[in-house]
C-alpha positions in Angstrom: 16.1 6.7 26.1 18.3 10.0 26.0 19.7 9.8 22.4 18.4 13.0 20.5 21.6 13.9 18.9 23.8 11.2 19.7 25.5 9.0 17.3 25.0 5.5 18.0 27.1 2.9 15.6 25.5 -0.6 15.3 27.4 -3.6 14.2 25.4 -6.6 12.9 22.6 -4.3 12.0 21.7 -6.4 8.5 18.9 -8.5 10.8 17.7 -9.3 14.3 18.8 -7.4 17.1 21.0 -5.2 15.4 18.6 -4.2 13.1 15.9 -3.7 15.7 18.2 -1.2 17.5 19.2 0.6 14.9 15.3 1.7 14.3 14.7 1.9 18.0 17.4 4.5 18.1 17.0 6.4 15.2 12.8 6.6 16.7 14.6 7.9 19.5 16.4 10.5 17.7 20.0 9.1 17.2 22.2 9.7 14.4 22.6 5.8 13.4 25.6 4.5 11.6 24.8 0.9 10.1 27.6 -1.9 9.9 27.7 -5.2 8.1 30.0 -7.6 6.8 27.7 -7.7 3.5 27.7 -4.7 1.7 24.1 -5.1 -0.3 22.9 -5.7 3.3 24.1 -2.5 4.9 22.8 -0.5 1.7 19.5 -2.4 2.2 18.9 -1.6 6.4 19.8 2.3 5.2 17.6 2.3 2.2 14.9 1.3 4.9 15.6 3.0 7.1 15.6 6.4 5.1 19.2 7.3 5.6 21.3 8.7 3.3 25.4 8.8 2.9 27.7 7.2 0.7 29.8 4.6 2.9 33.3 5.8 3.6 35.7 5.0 1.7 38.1 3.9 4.3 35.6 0.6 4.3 37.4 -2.4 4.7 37.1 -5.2 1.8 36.1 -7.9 3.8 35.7 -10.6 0.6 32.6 -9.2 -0.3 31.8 -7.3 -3.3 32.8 -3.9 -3.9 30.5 -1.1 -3.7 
């Protein structure tokens, strides 16, 4: 894939397929934003993945907890 330098923004990437591609393109050298409706679960895949950035604060509130 031709990603170095991209940005690539990944919905669902708490598990499965969206997690999978969010570590596939960040191997491939893509600046990967991580999205999910749960909060802990987002700060989780990032933690993993060795990224680092506070979430915006423009976030929605979706019912979930605050971060």
């Amino acid at each position: 894939m031709k990603l170095k330098g991209k940005v690539a923004v990944v919905t669902g990437s708490g598990g499965g397929i969206g997690d999978a591609c969010a570590r596939r393109f960040i191997d491939e050298g893509a600046h990967v934003v991580v999205t999910d409706i749960s909060a802990e679960v987002v700060e989780r895949v990032a933690d993993s993945l060795g990224t680092v950035g506070p979430p915006s604060p423009r976030t929605p509130n979706f019912g979930g907890p605050s971060i």
